[in-house]
Each structure stands twice: as C-alpha cells, then as structure tokens.
N, C-alpha and C positions, 0 to 999 in steps of 0.2 A: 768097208769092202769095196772093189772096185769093180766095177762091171764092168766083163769081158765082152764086147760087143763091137765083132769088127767095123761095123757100122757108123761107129761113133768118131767123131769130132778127135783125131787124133792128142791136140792139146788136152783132153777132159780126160785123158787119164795119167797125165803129168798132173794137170789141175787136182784129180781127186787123191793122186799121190806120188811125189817126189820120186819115189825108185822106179815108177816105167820112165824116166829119163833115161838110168842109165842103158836099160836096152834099146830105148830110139837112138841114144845116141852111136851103140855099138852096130848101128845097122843102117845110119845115116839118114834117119827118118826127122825129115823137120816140124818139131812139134813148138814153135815158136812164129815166125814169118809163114807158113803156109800152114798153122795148126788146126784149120777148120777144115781142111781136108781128112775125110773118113780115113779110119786104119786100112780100110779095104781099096783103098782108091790108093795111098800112100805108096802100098806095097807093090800095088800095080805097075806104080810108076816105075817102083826099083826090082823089078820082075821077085819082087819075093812071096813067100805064103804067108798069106795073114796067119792061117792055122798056126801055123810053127810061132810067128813072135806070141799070137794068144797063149801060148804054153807057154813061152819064156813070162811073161808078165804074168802067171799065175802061178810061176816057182816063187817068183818074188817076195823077201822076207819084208812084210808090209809094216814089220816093229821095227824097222832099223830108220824107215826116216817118213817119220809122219808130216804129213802138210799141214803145217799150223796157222796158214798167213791169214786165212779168214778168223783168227780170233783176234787180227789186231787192226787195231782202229785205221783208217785211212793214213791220217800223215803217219804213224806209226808203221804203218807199210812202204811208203815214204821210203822214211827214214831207215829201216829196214834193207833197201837196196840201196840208197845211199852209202853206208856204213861197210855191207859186205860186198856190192856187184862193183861200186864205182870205188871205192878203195881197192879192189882189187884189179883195176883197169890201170888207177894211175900210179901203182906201183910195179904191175905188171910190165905195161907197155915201153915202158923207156928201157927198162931189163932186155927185154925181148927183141928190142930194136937194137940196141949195141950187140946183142948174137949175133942178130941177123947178117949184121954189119962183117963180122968179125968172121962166120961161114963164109959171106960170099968174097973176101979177100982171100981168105984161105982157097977155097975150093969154087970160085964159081968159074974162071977157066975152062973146069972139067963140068959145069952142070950152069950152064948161062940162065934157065930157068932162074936161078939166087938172085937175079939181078930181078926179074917182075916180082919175086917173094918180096924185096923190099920195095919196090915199087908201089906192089898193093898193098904191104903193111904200114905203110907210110903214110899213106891216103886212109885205111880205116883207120889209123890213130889218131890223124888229124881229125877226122867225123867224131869220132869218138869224145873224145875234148871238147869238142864244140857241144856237142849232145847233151852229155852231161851238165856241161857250165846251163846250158839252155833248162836243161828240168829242176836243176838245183834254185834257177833264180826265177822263173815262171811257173811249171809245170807242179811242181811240190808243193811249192806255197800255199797255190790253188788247193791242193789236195790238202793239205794242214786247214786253210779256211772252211772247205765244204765239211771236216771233220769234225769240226770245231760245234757242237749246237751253239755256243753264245756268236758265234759271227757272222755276220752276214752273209755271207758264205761270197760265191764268186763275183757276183758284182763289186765287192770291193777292188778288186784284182782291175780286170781286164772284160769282163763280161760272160763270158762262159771255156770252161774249160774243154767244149769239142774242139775249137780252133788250135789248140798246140796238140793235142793230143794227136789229129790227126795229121799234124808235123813229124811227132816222133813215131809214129806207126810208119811213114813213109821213109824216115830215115832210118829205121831199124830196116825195114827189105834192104834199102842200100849195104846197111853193113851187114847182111846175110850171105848176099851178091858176091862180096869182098871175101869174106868165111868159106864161099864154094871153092872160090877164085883159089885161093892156098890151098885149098885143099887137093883141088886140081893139078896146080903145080907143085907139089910135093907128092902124088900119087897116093892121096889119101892119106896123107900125116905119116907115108912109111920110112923107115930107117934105113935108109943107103948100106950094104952089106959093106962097104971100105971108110963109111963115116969114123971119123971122130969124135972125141968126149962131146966137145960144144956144138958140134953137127947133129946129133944125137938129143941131146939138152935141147937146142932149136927147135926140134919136131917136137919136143915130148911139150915145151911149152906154147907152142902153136896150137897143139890137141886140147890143151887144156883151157886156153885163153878159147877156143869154140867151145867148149863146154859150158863154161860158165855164159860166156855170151849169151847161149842158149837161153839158158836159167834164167836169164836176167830178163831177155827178151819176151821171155815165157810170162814170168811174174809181173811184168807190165802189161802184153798185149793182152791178158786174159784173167786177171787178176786184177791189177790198180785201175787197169783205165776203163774197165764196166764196173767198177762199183765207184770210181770217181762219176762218170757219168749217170750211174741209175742215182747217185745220192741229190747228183746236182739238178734232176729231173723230178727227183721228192720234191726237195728244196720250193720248187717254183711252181 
C-alpha cells in the first residue's frame, strides 16, 4: 500500500510503487533528479494541487506493476538496468537521432527550433554513452563486489564506491537539464497539427526516450546507489 502523503519525498512513491510514475510523469513532476522534493512542494512549483494528483495516485491499479527491485541482490539490480534502461538507450538513440535528422531537413525551415532539438540531442547521447560505458566498467562492478558476501567487497576496486556514484548523480541532473531542454523546444513533446508521419514518430519517441530516462534515473538515484552505499558502510 502506498501512503498518500503529500508531504513525502516525491521519489518514495515511485520507489514504493512503479505506477505513481505514470501520473508524475503525465503532469511533468520530476521524481528522478529533484525526487527529494515533497509532492507538496513539487506541485507548488508547477502551480498544481497536490489534492487532485493524491486522488489520481490512489485510482491507481497497484496490481498492474508491482516494484520488485528490492528483492534482488545488488549486482542483480546492476544488471537489471543494464539489460533494460541501457539497452534501450543504445538502441534507441541512433534511431532517434536519424529522425531527428531527417525532421529537421524536411521541416526545420519552417520551425528553426529542429535545429537545437539536434543540438541538444546530440550532446545528451554523447553523455549518454559515456555514462553508461563509465557504470558498466567501474560503477557496477563495484556493485557486483559489495554484493558478493565472498568478496572483498570495494576495496578490491578502487576504494570506495561514494566517488563514482556521486559522478553519476551529477551527470544524471546534466541529462535531466537536456530532457527539460527538448522538451522545451518541442512545447512539451506536442504534435505540430501539419506534422508528418516521422515528425510525429519524432515527438512520440522523444516522450518516451524521457520516460524511461526517468525510470532509470529513478532506480539508480534511490534505489542502487543507497543500498550500494548503506552495504558498503556494513561492509567496513
């Protein structure tokens, strides 16, 4: 059960269950990069009523997507976003960036904004890439050792796993930054009423590629890297 308390840590009720994502995300509430900000502070910002999202998050069918990642071991959480967040980056992004490419020939003429959408999509896919390469070969491993009871856990590594971590916390606001940025310049992921097929496909895969970003961002800042850290603070 999820406790409705506007009060609370906007991220902990992602944390405590997967579908208040979709209404943060339907209402532009960042529960990933700023997710320690209260619901009631949140909504402030974006002039809305806590009231009313507390009623959308308590229609919510809490059996369609249970949050299961606390049952699985650290590198197994790992591995976990490895598998689905970052396979779906670098199959996604080269996709997305030939649209982008292929909108703004077509149509940027009439909407010069296409030209900073690749701009800044070019630049978060580059972070992106680097990101990833950077947790797959430092940041994970760590997490797999500190997982591990037979291993020595981070000393083996590098010394302790706060130093990357608060690498990738700081590159995740980067490419949150970048996620406003589009969004911005597409007025909110909307569909141009004279768009066509791939202008169209463009937004809808911009929308999604910030969704999941979220998600991913979500299950690291509040998820892998306080329990990477509370294990490696058993640990020692």
């Amino acid at each position: 059960m999820m406790l409705l308390d506007p009060h609370r840590p906007v991220h902990r009720f992602v944390t405590d269950h997967l579908a208040a994502a979709r209404v943060f995300d339907r209402h532009g509430i960042d529960y990933c990069c700023h997710g320690d900000e209260s619901l009631e502070e949140s909504c402030r910002k974006r002039q809305l009523d806590p009231n009313k999202i507390i009623e959308e998050l308590s229609l919510l069918d809490m059996e369609s997507a249970p949050n299961d990642f606390f049952e699985l071991g650290l590198g197994d959480l790992a591995d976990h976003i490895v598998h689905t967040h970052h396979v779906f980056l670098r199959t996604e992004l080269p996709a997305l960036t030939e649209k982008v490419e292929k909108v703004l020939k077509a149509h940027g003429d009439r909407d010069p904004r296409l030209l900073d959408v690749r701009r800044v999509l070019l630049g978060l896919r580059s972070e992106l890439e680097h990101h990833m390469q950077k947790e797959e070969q430092i940041l994970f491993p760590l997490c797999h050792q500190l997982g591990d009871p037979d291993s020595q856990g981070a000393a083996l590594f590098c010394g302790s796993v706060q130093a990357p971590i608060s690498v990738m916390v700081s590159e995740h606001e980067e490419a949150g930054s970048a996620l406003d940025h589009l969004k911005e310049l597409t007025d909110g992921f909307a569909v141009p009423d004279d768009s066509c097929a791939t202008h169209r496909s463009m937004i809808f895969e911009l929308a999604r590629l910030e969704a999941d970003l979220h998600r991913h961002i979500h299950k690291e800042n509040y998820i892998l890297f306080p329990r990477a850290l509370a294990q490696e603070a058993a640990a020692s």
